[in-house]
C-alpha positions in Angstrom: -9.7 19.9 55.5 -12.2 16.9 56.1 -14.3 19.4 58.2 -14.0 21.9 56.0 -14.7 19.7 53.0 -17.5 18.4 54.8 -19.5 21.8 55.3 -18.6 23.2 52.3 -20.8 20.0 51.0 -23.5 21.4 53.6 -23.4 24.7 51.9 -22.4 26.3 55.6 -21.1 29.4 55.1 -17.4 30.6 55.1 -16.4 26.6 54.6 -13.6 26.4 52.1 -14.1 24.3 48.9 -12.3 21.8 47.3 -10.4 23.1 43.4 -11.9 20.1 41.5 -9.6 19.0 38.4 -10.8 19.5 35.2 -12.2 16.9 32.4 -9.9 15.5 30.2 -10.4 16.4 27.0 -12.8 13.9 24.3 -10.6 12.4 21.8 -13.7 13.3 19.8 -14.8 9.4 19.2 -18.7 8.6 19.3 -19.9 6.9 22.1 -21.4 3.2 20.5 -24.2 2.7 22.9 -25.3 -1.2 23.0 -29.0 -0.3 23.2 -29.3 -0.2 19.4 -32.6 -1.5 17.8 -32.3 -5.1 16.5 -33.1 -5.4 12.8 -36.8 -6.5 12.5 -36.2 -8.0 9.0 -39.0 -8.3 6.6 -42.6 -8.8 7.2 -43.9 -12.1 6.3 -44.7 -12.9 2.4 -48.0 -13.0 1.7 -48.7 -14.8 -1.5 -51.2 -13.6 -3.6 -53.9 -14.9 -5.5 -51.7 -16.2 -8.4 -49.4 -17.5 -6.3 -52.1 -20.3 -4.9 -54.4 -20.1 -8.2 -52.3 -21.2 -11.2 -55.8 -20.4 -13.1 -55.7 -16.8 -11.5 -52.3 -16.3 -12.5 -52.8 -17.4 -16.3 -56.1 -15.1 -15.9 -53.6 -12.4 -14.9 -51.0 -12.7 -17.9 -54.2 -12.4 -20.0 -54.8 -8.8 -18.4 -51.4 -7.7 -19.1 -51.0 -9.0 -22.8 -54.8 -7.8 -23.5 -53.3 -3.9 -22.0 -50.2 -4.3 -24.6 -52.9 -5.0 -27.2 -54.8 -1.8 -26.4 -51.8 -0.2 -26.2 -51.0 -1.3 -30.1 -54.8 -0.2 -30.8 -54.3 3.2 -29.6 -50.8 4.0 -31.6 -53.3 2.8 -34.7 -55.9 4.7 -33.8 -53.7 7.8 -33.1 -52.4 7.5 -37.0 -56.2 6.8 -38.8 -57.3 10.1 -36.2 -54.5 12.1 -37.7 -55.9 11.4 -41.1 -59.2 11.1 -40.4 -59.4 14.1 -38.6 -56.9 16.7 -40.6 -56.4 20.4 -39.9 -58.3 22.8 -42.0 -56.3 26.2 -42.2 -58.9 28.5 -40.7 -61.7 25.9 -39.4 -60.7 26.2 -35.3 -63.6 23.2 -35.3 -61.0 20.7 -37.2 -57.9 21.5 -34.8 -60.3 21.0 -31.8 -60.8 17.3 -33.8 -57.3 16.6 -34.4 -56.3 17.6 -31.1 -59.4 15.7 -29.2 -58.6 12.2 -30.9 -54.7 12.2 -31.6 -54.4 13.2 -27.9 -56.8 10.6 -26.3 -55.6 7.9 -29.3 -51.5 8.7 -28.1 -52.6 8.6 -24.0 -54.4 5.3 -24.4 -51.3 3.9 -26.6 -49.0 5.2 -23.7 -51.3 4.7 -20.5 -51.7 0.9 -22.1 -48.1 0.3 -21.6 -47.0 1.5 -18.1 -50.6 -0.1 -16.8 -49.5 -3.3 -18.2 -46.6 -3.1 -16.8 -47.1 -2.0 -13.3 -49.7 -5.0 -13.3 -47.1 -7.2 -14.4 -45.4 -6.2 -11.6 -47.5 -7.0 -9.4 -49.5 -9.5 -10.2 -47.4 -11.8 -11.4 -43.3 -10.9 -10.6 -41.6 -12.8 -7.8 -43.0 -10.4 -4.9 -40.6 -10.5 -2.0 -38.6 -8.2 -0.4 -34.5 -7.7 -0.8 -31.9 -5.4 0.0 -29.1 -4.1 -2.0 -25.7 -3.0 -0.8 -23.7 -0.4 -2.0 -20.7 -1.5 -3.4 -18.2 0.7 -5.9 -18.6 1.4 -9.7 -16.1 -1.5 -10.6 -16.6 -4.8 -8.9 -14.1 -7.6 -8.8 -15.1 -10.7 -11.2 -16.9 -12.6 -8.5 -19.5 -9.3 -7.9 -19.2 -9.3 -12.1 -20.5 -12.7 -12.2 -23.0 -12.0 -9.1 -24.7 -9.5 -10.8 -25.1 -11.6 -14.4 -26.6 -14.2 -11.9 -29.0 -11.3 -10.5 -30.1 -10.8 -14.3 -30.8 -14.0 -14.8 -32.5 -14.2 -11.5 -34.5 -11.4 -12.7 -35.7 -12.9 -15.8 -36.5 -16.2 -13.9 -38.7 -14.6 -11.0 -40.4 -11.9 -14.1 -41.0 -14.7 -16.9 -39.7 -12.6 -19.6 -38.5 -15.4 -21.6 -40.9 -18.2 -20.0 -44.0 -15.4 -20.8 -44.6 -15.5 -24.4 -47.8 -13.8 -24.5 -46.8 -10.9 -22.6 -42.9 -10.8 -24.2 -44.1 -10.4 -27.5 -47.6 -8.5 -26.6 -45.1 -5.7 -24.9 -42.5 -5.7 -27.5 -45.4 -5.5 -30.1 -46.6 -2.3 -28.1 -43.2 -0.9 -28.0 -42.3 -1.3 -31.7 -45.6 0.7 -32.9 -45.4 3.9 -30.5 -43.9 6.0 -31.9 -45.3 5.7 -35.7 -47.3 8.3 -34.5 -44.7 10.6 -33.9 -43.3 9.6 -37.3 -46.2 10.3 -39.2 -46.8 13.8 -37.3 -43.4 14.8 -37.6 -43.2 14.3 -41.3 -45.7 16.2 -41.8 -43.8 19.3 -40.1 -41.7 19.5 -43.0 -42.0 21.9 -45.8 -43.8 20.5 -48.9 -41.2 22.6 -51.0 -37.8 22.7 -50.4 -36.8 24.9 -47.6 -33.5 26.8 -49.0 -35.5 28.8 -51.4 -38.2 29.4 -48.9 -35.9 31.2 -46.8 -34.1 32.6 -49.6 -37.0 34.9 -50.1 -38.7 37.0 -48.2 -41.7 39.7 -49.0 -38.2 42.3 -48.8 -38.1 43.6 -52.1 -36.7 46.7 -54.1 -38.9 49.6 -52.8 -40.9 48.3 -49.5 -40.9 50.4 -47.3 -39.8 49.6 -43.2 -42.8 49.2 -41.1 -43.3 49.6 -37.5 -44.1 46.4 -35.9 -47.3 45.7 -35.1 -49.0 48.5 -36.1 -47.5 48.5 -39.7 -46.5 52.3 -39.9 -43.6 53.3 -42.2 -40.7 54.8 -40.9 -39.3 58.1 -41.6 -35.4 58.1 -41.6 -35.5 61.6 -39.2 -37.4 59.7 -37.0 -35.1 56.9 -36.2 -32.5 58.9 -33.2 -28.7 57.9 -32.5 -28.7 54.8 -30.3 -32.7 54.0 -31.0 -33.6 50.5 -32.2 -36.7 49.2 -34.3 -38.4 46.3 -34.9 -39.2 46.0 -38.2 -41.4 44.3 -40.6 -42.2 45.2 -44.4 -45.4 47.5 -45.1 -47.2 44.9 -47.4 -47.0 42.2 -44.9 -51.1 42.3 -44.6 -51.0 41.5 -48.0 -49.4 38.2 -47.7 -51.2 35.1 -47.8 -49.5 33.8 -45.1 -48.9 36.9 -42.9 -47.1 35.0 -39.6 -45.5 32.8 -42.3 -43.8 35.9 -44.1 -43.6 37.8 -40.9 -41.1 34.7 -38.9 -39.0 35.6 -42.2 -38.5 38.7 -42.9 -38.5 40.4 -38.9 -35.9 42.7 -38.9 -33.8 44.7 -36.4 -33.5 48.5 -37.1 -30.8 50.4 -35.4 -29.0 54.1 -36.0 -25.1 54.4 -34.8 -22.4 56.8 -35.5 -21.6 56.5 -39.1 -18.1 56.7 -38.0 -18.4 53.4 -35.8 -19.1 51.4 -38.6 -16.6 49.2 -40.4 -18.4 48.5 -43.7 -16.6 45.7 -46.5 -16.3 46.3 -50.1 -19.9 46.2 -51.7 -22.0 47.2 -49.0 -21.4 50.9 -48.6 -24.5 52.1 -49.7 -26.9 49.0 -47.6 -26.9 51.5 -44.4 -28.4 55.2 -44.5 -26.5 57.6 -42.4 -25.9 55.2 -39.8 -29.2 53.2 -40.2 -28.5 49.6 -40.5 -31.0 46.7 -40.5 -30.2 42.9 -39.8 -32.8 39.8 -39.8 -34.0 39.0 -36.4 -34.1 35.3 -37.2 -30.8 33.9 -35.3 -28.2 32.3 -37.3 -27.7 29.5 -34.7 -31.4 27.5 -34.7 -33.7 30.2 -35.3 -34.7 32.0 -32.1 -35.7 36.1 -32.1 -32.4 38.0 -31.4 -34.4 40.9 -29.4 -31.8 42.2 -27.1 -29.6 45.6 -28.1 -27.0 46.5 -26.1 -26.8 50.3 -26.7 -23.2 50.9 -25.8 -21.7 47.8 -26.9 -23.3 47.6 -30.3 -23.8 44.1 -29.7 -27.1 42.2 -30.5 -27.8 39.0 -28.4 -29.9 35.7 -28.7 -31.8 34.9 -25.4 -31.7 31.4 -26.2 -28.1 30.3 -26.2 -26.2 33.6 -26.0 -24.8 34.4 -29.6 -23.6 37.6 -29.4 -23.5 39.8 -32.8 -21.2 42.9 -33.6 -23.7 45.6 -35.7 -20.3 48.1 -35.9 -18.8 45.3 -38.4 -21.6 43.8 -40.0 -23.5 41.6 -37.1 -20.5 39.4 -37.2 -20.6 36.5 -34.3 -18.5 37.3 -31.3 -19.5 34.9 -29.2 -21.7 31.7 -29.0 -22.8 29.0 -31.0 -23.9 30.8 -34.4 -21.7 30.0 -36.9 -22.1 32.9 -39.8 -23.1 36.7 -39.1 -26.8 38.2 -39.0 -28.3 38.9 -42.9 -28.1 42.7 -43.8 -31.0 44.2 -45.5 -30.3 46.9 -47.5 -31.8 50.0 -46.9 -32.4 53.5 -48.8 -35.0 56.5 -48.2 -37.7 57.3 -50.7 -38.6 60.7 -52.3 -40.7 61.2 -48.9 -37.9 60.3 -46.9 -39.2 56.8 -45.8 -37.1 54.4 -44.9 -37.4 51.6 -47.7 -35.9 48.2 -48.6 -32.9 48.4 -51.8 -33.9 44.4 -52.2 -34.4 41.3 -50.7 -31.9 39.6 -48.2 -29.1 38.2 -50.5 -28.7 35.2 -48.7 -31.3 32.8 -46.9 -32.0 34.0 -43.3 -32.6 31.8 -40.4 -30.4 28.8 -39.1 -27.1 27.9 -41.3 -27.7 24.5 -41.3 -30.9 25.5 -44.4 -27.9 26.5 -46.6 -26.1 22.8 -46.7 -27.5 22.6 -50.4 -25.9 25.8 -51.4 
């Protein structure tokens, strides 16, 4: 066998070859090489300017309290440009002026602060380098008291407490911002008192069921089994708010089976052989319910999925809305037009407008 072993190694033909035993199998642990690369640590701290210039630094904490007084001179100048400069219904020249100093007053109020900050940072924070371990949500009491001792450390290497200038500069800064938010958002509100705003609508006894855009009335033979309209009242043009009116009184137009429909005492005679109409306005925050489901029946919000039953009255089946769609009644003309009975009898748009009621 040693001869043969030894020309089978030679590759000389007909030799016979060892049967070599197999591997044993890897228990599957990793093989720890001790090559590794040694932590290099952290470069070398350079200090900066302030750090050998106790003139520099003071110079420094002047930069950073002088950007939180900007900042407070910006949320001032964002109010007086909101007044200064007010919108004009009609005048495009005015919004351009609102828009031009409000926005560049409310950036340099904002910029201010995170540029003041950042330099604060950097200029005159303790600068070196540390890392943090990962450790579990709840520590024992020592890491507890570690971490208190990090806070402090914190406030030591920052200054917060020993920087008076820049402490009260920043919290100055902070406290104004957002009056200009206050002041713009109060003036979003109605003048009037909302509920009987959206109690009434140009819908009225006789108006008749326009197309929407193009503002063409509806004939009742034109309106097919299963079709579905959107709606808004002829004399809309005539409003002196059109868009106003119109986010009001949009209205859903559909036609089903006059069978399908399960109609509650007082209301038999709000639907015209099978033509019912429902605000558009959902009942949840106000979004366009603009989707019909033909077969189902159902109307749906694309904003948080209410789902509305049209076969018994728009009533919510699903989602956040807490009270059915508004019916408008409806009627035909002499002509056959398709025309409002009367306004909605109760307020359309989000429930929470009827808490006065």
């Amino acid at each position: 066998m040693g001869n043969d072993h030894d020309a089978a190694s030679t590759g000389t033909p007909g030799a016979t070859v060892d049967r070599l035993d197999a591997a044993a199998p890897s228990s599957g642990i990793a093989v720890i090489t001790d090559d590794t690369i040694a932590n290099p640590g952290f470069p070398p701290y350079r200090p900066r300017v302030g750090d050998l210039d106790p003139e520099k630094e003071r110079q420094q904490e002047r930069r950073v309290s002088a950007l939180f007084v900007l900042s407070v001179v910006g949320t001032v100048a964002a109010i007086v440009s909101y007044i200064v400069f007010p919108i004009i219904p009609g005048d495009m020249q005015s919004v351009r002026l609102n828009n031009l100093f409000l926005g560049l007053s409310i950036a340099l109020a904002l910029l201010s602060i995170g540029v003041g900050v950042v330099h604060w940072s950097k200029a005159l924070m303790d600068g070196h380098d540390l890392v943090e371990l990962r450790h579990g949500t709840r520590g024992s009491d020592e890491t507890r008291a570690k971490a208190v001792e990090v806070f402090q450390l914190g406030n030591k290497e920052s200054g917060f407490t020993r920087r008076k200038v820049i402490r009260n500069t920043l919290i100055g800064a902070l406290v104004v911002s957002p009056l200009p938010a206050v002041v713009l958002f109060r003036d979003l509100a109605p003048a009037e008192d909302p509920v009987p705003l959206l109690k009434r609508t140009l819908w009225a006894e006789g108006v008749r069921l326009a197309r929407d855009p193009s503002g063409t009335p509806i004939l009742a033979s034109d309106v097919t089994l299963g079709s579905v309209f959107q709606v808004i009242p002829e004399n809309l043009s005539e409003a002196e708010h059109p868009l106003e009116e119109k986010a009001k009184a949009a209205v859903l137009m559909m036609r089903l089976n006059p069978d399908e429909l399960v109609v509650s005492a007082g209301r038999e005679d709000w639907n015209y052989d099978g033509i019912v109409a429902y605000s558009k306005i959902c009942t949840h925050v106000g979004c366009p319910v603009a989707l019909y489901e033909q077969l189902t029946h159902r109307l749906l919000c694309p904003c948080h999925q209410s789902q509305f039953d049209i076969t018994r009255e728009a009533e919510v089946i699903f989602g956040p809305a807490k009270r059915p769609l508004p019916q408008l009644p409806i009627t035909v003309d002499d002509e056959g037009y398709l025309v409002a009975r009367s306004d909605f009898t109760e307020p359309v748009g989000p429930s929470f407008w009827e808490r006065k009621l």
